[in-house]
C-alpha positions as a printed Julia matrix, in Angstrom:
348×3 Matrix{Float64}:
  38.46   36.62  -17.13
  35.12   38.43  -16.38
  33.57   37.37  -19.3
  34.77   33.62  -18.82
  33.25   33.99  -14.87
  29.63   35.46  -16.14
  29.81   32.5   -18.89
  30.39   29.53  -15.58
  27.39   31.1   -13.72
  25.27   31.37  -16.8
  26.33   27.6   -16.97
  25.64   26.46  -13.67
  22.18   28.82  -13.62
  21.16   26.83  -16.61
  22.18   22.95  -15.14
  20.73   23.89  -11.6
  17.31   25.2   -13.78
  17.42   22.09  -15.76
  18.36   20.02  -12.49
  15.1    21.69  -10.92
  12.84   20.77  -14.18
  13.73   17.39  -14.16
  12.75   16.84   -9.95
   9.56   18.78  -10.76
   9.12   16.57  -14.02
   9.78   13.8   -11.49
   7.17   14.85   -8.89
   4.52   15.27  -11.92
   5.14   11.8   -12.46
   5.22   10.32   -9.73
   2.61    7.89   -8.65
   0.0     9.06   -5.75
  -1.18    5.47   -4.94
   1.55    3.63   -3.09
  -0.26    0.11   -2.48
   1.59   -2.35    0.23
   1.34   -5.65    1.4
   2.5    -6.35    5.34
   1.77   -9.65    6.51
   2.2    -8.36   10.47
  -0.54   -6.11    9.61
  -2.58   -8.7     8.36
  -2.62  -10.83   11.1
  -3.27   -8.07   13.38
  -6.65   -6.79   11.4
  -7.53  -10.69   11.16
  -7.64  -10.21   15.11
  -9.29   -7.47   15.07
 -11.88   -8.47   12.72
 -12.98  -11.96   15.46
 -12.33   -9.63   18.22
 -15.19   -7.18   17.22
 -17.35  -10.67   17.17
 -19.27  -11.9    20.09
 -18.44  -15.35   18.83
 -14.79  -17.29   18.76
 -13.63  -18.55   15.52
 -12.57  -22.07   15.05
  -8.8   -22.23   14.52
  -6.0   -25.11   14.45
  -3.41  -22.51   15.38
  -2.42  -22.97   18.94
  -3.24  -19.83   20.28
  -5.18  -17.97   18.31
  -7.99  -17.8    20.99
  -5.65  -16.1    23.23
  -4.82  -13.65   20.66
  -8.31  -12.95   20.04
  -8.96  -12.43   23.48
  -5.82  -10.16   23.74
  -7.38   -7.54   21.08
 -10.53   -7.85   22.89
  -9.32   -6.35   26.07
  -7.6    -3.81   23.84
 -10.85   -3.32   22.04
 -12.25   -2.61   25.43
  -9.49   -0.49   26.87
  -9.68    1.85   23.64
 -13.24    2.18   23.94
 -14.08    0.53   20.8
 -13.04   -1.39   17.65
 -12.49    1.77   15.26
 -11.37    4.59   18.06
  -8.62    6.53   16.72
  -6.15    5.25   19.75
  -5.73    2.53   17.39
  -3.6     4.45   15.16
  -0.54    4.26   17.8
  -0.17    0.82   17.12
  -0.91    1.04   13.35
   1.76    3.69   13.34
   3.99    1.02   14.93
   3.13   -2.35   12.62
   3.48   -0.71    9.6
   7.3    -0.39   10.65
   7.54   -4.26   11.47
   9.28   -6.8     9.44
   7.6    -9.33   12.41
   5.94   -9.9    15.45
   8.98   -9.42   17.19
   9.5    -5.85   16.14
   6.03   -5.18   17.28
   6.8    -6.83   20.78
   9.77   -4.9    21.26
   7.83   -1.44   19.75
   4.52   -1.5    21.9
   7.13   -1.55   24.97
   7.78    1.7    23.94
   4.07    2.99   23.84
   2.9     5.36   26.57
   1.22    3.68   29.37
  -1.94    5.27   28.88
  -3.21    7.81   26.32
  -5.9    10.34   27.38
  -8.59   10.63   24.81
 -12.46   12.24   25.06
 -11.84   13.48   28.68
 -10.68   10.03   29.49
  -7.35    8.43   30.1
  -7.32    4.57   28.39
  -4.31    2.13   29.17
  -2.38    1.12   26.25
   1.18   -0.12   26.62
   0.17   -3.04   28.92
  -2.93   -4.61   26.54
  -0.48   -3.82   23.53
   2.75   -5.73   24.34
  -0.32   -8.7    25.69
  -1.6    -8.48   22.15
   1.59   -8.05   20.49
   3.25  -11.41   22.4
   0.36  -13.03   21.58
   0.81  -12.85   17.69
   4.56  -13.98   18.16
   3.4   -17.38   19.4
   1.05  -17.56   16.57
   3.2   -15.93   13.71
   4.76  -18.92   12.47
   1.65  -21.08   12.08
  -0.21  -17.97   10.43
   2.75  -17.92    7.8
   2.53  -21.49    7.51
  -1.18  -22.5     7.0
  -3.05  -18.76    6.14
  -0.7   -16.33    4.67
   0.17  -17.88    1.41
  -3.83  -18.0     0.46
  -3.92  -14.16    1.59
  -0.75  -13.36    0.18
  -2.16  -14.61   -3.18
  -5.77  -12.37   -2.6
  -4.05   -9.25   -1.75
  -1.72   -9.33   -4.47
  -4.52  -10.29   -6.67
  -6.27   -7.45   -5.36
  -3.38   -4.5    -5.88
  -3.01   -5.75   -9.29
  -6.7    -4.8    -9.99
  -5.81   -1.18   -8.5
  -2.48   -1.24  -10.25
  -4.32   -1.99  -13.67
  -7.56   -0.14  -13.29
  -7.48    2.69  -10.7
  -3.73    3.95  -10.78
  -3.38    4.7   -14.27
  -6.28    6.78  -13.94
  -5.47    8.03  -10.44
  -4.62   11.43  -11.35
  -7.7    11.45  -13.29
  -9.53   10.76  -10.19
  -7.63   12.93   -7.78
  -7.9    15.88   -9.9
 -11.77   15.44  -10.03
 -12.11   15.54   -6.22
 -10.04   18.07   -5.07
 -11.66   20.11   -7.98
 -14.9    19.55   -6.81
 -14.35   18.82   -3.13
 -12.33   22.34   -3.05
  -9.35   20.07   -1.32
  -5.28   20.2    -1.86
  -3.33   17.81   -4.07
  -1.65   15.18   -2.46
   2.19   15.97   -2.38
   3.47   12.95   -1.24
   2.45    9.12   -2.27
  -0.25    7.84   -0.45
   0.38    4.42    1.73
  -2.11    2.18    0.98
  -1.75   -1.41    3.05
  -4.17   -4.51    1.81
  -5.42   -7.02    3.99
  -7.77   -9.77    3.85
 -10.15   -9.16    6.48
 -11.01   -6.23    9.13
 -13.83   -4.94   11.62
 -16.52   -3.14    9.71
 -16.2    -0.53    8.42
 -13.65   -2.4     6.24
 -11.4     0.68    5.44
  -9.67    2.88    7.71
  -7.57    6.53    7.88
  -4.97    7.31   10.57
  -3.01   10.0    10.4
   0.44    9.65   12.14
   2.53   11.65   14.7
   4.92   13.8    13.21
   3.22   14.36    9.67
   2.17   11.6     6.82
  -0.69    9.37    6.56
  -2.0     5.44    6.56
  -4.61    3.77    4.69
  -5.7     0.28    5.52
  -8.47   -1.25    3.03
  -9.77   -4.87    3.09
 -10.21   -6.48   -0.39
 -13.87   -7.45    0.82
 -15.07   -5.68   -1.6
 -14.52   -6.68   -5.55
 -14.11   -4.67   -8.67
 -15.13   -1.32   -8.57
 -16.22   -1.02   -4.78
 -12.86   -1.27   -4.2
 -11.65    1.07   -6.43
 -14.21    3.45   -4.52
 -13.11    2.48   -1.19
  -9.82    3.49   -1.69
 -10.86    6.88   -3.09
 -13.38    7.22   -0.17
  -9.82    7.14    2.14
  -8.06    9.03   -0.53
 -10.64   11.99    0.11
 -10.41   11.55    4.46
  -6.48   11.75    3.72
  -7.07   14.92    1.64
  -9.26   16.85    4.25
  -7.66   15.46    7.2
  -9.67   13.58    9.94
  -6.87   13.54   13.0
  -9.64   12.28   15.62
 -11.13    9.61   13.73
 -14.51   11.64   13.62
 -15.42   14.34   11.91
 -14.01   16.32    8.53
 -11.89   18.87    9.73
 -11.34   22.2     7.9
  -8.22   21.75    5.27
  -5.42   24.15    6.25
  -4.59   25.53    2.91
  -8.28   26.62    1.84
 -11.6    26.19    2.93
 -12.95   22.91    1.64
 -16.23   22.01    0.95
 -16.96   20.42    3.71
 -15.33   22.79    6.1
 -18.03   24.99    4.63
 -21.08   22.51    4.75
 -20.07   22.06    8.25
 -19.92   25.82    8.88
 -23.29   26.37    7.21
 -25.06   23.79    9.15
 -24.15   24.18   12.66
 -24.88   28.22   11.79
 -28.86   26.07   11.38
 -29.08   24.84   14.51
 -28.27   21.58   13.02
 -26.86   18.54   15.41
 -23.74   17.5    15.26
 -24.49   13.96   14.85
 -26.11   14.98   11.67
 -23.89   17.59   10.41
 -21.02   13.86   10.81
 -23.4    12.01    8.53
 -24.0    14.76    6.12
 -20.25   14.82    5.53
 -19.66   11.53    4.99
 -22.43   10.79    2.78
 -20.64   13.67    0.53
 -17.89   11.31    0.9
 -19.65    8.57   -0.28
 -21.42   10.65   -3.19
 -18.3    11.88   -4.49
 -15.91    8.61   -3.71
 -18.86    6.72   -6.42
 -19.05    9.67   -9.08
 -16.21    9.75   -8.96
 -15.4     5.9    -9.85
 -18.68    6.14  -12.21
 -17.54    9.03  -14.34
 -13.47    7.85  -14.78
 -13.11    4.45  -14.37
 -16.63    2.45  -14.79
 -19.51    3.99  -16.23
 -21.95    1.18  -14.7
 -20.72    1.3   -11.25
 -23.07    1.07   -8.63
 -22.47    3.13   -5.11
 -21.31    1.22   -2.83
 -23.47    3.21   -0.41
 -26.29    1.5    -2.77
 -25.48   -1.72   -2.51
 -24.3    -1.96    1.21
 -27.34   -0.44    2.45
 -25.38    2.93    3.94
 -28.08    5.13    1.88
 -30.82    2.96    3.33
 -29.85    3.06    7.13
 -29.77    6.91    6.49
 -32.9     7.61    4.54
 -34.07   10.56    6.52
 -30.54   12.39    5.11
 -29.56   10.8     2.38
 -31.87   12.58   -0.29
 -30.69   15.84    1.29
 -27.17   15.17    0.19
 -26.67   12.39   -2.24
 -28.89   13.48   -5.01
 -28.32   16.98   -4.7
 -24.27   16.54   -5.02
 -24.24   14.11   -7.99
 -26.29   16.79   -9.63
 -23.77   19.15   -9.48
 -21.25   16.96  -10.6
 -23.4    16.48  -13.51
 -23.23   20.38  -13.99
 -27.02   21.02  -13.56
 -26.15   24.05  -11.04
 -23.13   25.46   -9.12
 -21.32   24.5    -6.01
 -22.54   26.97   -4.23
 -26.25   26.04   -5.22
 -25.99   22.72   -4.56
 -24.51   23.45   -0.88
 -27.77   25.92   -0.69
 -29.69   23.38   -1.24
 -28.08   20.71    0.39
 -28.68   23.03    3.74
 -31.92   24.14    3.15
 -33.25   20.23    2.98
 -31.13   19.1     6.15
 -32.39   22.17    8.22
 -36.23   21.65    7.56
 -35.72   18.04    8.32
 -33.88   18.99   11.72
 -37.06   20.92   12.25
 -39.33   18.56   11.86
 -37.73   16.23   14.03
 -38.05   18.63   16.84
């Protein structure tokens, strides 16, 4: 009888181990990209998108002006068309089958939210907004989403072809050199048509998990490296919309470009922009080097590098020679530092 009982739990020890290989196995190969389609969300960057124009669209949905106007007061309530207060009601569309849900959720918003010292009203402007795209819903299914419908899924079938087979390619190359943690849950990834600049957006929600929103603006590979340019905010974490903040399971690179720059005196406006152009450098090298060797930056071709010439050769250059392995990390950081520190200086 003893030997029968040590012969079950050798049994069971060896199905639970096997049980445990095959979840891990699982997890392995399981995909990181989770691209979506939500035509509520849609609609609602569409609105977003006139309402960060000074000029009103011509429509022949009844309506739509009124919607417009609706995310414009919101727009001006949040302080903005990108603050991160907009996540609350991101959080909320992305669980709508229809305007209705989104009617009946944004009643449930807190009447104001207080953000930068300042308290901004939310539930009112929201439910406005929100009733505004139920009158229009209908005639947006009827006469615009089929065309967008067709773009977007045009669009994720690019990614699906293209990027994810090579996604773990391309994750494992930035959190290498990035110094960042492996994703351990999918990514959500929503497509729409159109959105306020700048065309891609990270919000990370209440109570853990994430949410990326990327227009399909942008064609072939700029897309590929605007998803990857949200895949590394994700990765680091940006919970107020602003800066990089330091990853909580090691110190990332930026957490330590950040570090080293404010201990130079640097501002903080410039210590944001060095950041992000590292995000930039590394979202294109890393397109460049997995998927398309004759990709061209998209902070090349829209002019981002341009608008920030006096930082850009401090940071851009200096990183994509690393990657190239003509010094270390740790060099290139040196060096990044050194340049943005004697420019701060002679700016002064």
């Amino acid at each position: 009888m003893k030997n029968r009982n040590i012969l079950l739990i050798v049994i069971l020890l060896f199905l639970s181990g096997s049980s445990l290989a095959q979840q891990s196995t699982s997890k392995a190969s399981q995909s990181r990209l989770d691209v979506k389609i939500s035509p509520v969300l849609d609609l609602y960057y569409l609105l977003r998108k006139h309402a960060a124009s000074d000029s009103m669209p011509e429509s022949n949905i009844a309506g739509f002006a009124e919607a417009i106007n609706a995310t414009r007061q919101l727009q001006k309530d949040f302080g903005g068309a990108i603050t991160p207060i907009w996540n609350l009601l991101d959080a909320n569309l992305v669980k709508c089958k229809n305007t209705s849900d989104a009617v009946r959720l944004f009643s449930r918003l807190p009447e104001t939210i207080k953000f930068r010292g300042k308290e901004h009203p939310v539930r009112e402007g929201a439910v406005r907004m929100a009733k505004a795209m139920h009158t229009i819903e209908a005639q947006f299914l009827k006469s615009e989403w089929g065309q967008h419908k067709k773009m977007i899924k045009n669009a994720a079938s690019n990614i699906t072809k293209t990027l994810k087979p090579k996604e773990k390619d391309c994750i494992a190359y930035i959190t290498k050199h990035l110094n960042l943690p492996e994703p351990q849950e999918p990514l959500s990834i929503y497509l729409v048509t159109e959105s306020p600049s700048p065309g891609a957006f990270t919000y990370f929600l209440k109570g853990g998990g994430q949410l990326i929103v990327i227009d399909i603006s942008n064609k072939g590979s700029l897309l590929y490296e605007s998803v990857l340019h949200e895949v590394i905010h994700t990765l680091e974490g940006m919970p107020d919309g602003d800066t990089i903040t330091e990853s909580v399971e090691k110190k990332s690179v930026f957490a330590e470009l950040r570090q080293h720059l404010q201990e130079a005196g640097v501002s903080e406006r410039d210590i944001d922009f060095a950041e992000h152009l590292l995000v930039f450098a590394q979202a294109a090298a890393t397109v460049k080097h997995i998927i398309d060797p004759q990709h061209k930056p998209y902070g090349e071709v829209k002019t981002v590098y341009a608008r920030l010439s006096y930082i850009t050769p401090f940071v851009v250059p200096i990183w994509n020679k690393y990657l190239e392995g003509e010094f270390s990390r740790e060099e290139a950081l040196t060096q990044i530092v050194e340049g943005i520190t004697k420019k701060e200086r002679e700016k002064q």
